[in-house]
Backbone as numpy.savetxt, mean C-alpha at the origin, in Angstrom:
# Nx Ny Nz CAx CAy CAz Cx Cy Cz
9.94 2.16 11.81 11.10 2.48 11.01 10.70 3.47 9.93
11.50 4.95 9.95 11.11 5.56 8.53 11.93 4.98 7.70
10.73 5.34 6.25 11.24 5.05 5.28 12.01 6.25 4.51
13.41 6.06 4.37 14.29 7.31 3.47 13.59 7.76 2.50
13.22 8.51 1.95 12.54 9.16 0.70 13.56 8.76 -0.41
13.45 8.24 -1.52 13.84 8.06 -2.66 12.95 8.41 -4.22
13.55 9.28 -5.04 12.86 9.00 -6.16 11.68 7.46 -6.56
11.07 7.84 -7.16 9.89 7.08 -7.58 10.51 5.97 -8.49
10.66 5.05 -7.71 10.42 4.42 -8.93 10.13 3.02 -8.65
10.06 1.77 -9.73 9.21 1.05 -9.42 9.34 0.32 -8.18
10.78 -0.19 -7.67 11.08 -0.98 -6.56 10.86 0.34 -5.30
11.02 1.43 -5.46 10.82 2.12 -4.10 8.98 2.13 -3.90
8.07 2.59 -5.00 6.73 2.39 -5.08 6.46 0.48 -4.87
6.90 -0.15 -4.93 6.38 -1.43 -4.32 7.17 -1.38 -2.52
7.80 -0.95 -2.35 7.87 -1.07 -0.95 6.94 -0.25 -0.26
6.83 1.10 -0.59 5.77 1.51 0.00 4.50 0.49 -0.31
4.41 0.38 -1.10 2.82 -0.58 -0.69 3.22 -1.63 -0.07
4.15 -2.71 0.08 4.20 -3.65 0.98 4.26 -3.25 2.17
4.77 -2.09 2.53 4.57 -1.07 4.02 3.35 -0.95 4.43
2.65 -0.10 3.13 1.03 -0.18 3.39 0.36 -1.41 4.31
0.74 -2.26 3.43 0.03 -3.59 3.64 0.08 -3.88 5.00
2.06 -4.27 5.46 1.88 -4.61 6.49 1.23 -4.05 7.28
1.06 -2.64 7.30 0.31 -1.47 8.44 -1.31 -2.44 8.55
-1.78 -2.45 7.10 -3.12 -2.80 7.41 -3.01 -4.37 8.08
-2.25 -5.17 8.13 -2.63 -6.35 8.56 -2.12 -6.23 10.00
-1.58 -5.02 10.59 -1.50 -5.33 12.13 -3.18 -5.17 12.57
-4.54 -4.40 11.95 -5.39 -4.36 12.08 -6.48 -5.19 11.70
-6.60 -5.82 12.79 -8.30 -7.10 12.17 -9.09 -5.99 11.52
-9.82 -5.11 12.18 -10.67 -4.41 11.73 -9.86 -3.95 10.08
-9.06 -3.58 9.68 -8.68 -2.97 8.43 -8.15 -4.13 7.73
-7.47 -5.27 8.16 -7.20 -6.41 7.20 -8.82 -6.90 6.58
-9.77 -6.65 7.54 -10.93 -7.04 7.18 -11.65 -6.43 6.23
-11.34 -5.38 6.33 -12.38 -4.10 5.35 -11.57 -4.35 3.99
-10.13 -4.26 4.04 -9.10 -4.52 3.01 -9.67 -5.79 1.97
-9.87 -6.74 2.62 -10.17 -8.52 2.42 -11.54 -8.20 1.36
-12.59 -7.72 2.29 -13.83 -7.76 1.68 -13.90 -6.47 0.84
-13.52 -4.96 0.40 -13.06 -4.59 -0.33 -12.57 -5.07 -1.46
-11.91 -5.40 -1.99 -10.11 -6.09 -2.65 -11.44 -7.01 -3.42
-11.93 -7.97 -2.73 -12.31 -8.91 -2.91 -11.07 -10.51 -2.91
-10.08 -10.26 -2.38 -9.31 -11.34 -2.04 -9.31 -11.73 -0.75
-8.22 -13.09 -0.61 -8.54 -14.23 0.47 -7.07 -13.82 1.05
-6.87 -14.37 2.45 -5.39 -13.93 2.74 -4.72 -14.88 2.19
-4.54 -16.06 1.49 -4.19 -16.53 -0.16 -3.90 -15.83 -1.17
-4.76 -15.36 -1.57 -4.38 -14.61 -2.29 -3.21 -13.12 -1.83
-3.67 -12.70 -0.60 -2.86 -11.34 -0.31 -0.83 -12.13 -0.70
-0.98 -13.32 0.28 0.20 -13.86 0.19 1.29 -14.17 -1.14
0.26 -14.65 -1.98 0.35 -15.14 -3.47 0.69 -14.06 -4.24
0.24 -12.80 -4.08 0.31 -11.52 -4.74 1.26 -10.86 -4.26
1.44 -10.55 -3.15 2.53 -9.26 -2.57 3.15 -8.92 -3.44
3.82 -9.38 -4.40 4.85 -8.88 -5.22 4.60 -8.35 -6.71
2.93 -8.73 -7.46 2.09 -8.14 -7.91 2.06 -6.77 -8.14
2.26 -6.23 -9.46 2.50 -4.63 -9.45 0.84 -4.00 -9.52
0.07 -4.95 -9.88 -1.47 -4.84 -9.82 -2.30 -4.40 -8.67
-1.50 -5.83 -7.65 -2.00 -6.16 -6.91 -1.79 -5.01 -5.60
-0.31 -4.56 -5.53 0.40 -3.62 -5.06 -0.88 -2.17 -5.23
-0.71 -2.19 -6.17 -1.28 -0.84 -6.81 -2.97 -0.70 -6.26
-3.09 -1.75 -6.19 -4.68 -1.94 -5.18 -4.66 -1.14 -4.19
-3.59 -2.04 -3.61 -3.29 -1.75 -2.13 -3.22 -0.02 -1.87
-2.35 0.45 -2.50 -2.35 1.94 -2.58 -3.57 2.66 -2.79
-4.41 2.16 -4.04 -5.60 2.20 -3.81 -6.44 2.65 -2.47
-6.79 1.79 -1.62 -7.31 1.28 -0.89 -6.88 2.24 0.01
-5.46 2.61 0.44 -5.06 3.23 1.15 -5.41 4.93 0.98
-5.21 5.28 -0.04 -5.56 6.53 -0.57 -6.86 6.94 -0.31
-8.06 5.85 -0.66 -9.19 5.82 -0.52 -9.97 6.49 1.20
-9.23 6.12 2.15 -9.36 6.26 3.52 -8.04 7.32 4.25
-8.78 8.58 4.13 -7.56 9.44 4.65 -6.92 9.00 6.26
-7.70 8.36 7.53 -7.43 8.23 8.55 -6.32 7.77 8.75
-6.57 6.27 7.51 -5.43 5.16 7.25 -4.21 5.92 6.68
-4.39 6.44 5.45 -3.55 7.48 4.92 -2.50 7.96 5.68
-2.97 8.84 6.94 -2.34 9.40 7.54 -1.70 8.63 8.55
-2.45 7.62 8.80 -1.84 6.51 10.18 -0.36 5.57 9.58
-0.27 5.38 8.42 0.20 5.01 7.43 1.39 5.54 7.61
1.35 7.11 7.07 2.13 8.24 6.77 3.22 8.43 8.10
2.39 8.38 9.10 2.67 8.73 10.49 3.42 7.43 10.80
3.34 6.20 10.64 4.24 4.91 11.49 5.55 5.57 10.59
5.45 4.95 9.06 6.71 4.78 8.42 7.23 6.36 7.97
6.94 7.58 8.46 7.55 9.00 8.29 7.72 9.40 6.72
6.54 9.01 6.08 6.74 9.76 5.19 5.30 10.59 4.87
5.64 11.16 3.78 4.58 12.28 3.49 3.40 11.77 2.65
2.09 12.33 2.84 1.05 11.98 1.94 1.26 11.69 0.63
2.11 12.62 -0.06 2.28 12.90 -1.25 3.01 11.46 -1.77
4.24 10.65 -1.19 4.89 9.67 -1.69 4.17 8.49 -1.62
2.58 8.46 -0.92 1.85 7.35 -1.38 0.91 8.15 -2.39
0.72 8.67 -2.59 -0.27 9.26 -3.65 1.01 8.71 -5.29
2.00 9.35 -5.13 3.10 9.25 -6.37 3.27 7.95 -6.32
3.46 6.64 -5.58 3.61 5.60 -5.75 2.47 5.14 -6.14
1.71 5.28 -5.72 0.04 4.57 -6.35 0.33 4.93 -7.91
0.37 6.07 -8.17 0.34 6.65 -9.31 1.37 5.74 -10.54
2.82 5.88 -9.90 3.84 5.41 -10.37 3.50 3.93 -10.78
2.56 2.68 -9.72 2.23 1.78 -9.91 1.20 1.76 -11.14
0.46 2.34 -10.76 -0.68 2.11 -12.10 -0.35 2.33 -13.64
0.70 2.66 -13.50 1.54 3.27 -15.03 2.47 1.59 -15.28
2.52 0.73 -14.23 3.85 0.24 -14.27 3.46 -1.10 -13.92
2.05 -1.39 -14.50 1.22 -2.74 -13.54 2.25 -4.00 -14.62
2.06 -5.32 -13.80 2.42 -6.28 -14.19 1.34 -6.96 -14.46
């Protein structure tokens, strides 16, 4: 499913990272790297989702690994740039 492009702001930058997320947890290999990275438990991933911190990790993480980045970019149709601005937007906007 693409995601419509919307201005930045905080509820559109937390969906993109819950997008993120789900992307990484269709992957053992990347829920794994994510897990031991992060340093959280999938407890914790659960407990957090809604976390503007925790969110903002996630973007993190994602940014960090262009492959993902782009694999990312490529399921939900949007552009590099609107996870780079949401990461961004998050870290200004942590809970």
């Amino acid at each position: 499913m693409t995601i419509p492009f919307s201005p930045i702001n905080t509820q559109y930058a937390a969906l993109i990272a819950v997008k993120s997320l789900a992307f990484i947890s269709q992957s053992e290999q990347e829920m794994e790297k994510f897990l031991s990275q992060s340093g959280v438990s999938i407890a914790d991933v659960i407990r957090l989702k809604e976390n503007l911190s925790f969110l903002n990790g996630v973007l993190d993480f994602v940014s960090a690994d262009e492959s993902l980045l782009l694999s990312i970019c490529a399921s939900e149709g949007i552009e590099p740039e609107v996870i780079e601005k949401s990461r961004l937007h998050l870290s200004q906007h942590e809970t």
